[in-house]
N, C-alpha and C positions, 0 to 999 in steps of 0.2 A: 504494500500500500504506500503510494507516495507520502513524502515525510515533507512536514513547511518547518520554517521559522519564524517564531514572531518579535518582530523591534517594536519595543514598545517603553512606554515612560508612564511614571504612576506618584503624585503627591500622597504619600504614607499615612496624613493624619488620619484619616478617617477609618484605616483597615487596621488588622489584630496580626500584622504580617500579610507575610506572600502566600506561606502556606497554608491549605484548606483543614479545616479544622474540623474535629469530631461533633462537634454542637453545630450552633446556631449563628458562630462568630464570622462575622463578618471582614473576609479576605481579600486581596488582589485574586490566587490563582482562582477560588469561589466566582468572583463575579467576572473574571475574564471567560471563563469555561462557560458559565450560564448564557453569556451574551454572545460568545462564537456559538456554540451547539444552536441559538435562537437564531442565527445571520446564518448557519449553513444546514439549517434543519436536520439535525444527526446530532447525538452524545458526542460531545470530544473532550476530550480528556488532556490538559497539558501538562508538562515536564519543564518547568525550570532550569535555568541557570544555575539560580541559587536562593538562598531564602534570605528573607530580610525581616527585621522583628519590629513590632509595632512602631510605627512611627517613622519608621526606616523612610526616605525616600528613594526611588530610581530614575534618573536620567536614561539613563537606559539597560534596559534587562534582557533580556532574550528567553522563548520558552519554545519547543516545540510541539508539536502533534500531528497525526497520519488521519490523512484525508480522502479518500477514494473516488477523485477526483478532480478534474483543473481548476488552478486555483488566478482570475485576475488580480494582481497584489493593488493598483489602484482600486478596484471595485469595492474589493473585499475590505481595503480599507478604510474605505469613505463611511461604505454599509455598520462597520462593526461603530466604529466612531460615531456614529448617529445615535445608537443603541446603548454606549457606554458612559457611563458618569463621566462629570467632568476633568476627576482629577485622575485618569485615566486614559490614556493616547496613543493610537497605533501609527507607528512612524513606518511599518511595511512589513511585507510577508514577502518569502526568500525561501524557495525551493533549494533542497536538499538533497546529497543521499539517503538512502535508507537505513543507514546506519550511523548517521549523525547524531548526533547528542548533544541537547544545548549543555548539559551541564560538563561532562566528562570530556568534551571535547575544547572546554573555554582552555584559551591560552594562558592567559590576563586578564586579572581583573584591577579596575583601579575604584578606589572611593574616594571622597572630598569630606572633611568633618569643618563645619562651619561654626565663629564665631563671631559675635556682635558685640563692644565694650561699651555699648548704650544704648537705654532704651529704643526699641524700632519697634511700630505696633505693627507692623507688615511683616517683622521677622520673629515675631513669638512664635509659630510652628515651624519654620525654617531653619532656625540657627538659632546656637546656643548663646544666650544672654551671658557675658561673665565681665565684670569690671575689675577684679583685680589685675592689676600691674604685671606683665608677664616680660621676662627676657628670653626673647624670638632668638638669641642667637644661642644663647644655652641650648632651649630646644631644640633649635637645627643640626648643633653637636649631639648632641644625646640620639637625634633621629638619624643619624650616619651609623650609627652603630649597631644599628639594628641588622647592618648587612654583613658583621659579620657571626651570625648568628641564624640557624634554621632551624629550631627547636624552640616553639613559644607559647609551652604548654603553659607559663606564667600570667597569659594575656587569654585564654581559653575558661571559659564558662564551667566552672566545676564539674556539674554532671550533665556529660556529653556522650554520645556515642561514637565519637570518631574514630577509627584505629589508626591516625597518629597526628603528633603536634608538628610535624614537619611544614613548613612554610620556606618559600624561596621569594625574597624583597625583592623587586625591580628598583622600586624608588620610595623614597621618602622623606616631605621636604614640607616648612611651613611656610608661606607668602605673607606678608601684612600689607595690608592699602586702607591708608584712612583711620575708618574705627573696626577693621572687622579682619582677623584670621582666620583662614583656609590651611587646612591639613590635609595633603595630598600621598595617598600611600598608592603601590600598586604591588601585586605577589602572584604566583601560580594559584593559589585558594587561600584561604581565609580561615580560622578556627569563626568560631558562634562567639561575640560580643569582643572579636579580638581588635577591630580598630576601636573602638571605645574603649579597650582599655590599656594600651596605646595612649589616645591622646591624655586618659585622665593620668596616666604615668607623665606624659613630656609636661603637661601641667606643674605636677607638683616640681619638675625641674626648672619650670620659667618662677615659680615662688618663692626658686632658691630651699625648699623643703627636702629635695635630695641631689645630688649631682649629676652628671651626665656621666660620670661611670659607675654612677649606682646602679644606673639601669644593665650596665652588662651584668653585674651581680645577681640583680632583680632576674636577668632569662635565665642564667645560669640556676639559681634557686627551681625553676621550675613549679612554684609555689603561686597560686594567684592570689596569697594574700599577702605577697611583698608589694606586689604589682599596684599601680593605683587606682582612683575610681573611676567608675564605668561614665563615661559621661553621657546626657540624654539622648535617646536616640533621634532627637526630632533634627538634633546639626548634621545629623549624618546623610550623604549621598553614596549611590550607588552610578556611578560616571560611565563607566566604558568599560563592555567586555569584547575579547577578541579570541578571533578562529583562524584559522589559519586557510580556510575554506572562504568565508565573509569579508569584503571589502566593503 
């Protein structure tokens, strides 16, 4: 059965995550599944990239599902978009092989974790409010060191199911303009709340609370309770993932 992709972007407040939930809770993958199966008359069922926890948002995500049938990606995407809530967007569908996998096959993925050092009433679900005082360049030391490290079981969610903490960094770098910091990380995958705690770690090193090579200590410990706090998920983005198939 022919295999799609779908590109798509999704604002996080209003969902309980990506993934579809045993109750009543209200998801991305829930309301993308109910709203294609309604635009292509047939069950469908989709497969993710990856998952993202409440609040999360996605620039861009990718999920797939097998359609037995042609698919026009402008049609399909005008149609599905009609049907979809607002904070939910289909940027195009993108034929596949059949043995594609949006998830197993991502190359790259990159997130953005956003902050605001002053009130912004347009950025209360977007980015993280914080006014203390932070030194951007400690943190930028301390977030170089991440690379030489692929074990971050210290930044991983206690009880997981993963079978392992191995992680390989592409980059990791903070930007400041103005009033607002962007944290940009990019790796092969991701543990479950590991760039949140990440940045709530290079935090307490712009505080001056720990130093920039406390943090190699902190991975080495493999402990997530050296590590710092988890910061909210509403600053966090999910930016760009890549295939090697997908231009």
């Amino acid at each position: 059965m022919p295999r799609y992709f779908i590109d798509f972007a999704y604002k996080g407040t209003a969902y309980h995550g990506w993934q579809s939930q045993p109750d009543t809770t209200k998801t991305v993958q829930e309301t993308l599944e109910k709203n294609l199966s309604m635009v292509l008359r047939t069950p469908i069922k989709v497969t993710g990239a990856g998952r993202t926890d409440a609040g999360v948002h996605a620039r861009q995500q990718f999920a797939h599902f097998d359609f037995d049938g042609a698919i026009s990606s402008e049609k399909l995407t005008y149609n599905l978009n009609a049907c979809l809530p607002d904070d939910i967007a289909i940027t195009r569908f993108i034929k596949v092989h059949d043995d594609a996998h949006a998830r197993f096959d991502a190359k790259r993925r990159t997130y953005e974790y956003h902050i605001h050092k002053q009130k912004d009433a347009f950025l209360q679900e977007r980015s993280f409010q914080y006014m203390h005082r932070l030194d951007v360049g400690k943190m930028n030391r301390a977030a170089q060191l991440l690379f030489n490290h692929s074990d971050f079981e210290c930044f991983s969610k206690v009880k997981t199911d993963v079978g392992t903490f191995i992680c390989r960094i592409f980059a990791a770098h903070w930007e400041e303009t103005d009033d607002k910091l962007v944290f940009t990380i990019s790796a092969d995958r991701f543990l479950r709340n590991m760039v949140r705690a990440i940045v709530g770690t290079l935090i307490d090193v712009g505080l001056g609370k720990i130093t920039p090579d406390d943090v190699t200590r902190i991975i080495e410990s493999k402990d997530r309770r050296e590590a710092g706090f988890s910061v909210p998920a509403h600053g966090l983005y999910l930016t760009k993932i890549e295939y090697d198939y997908i231009t």
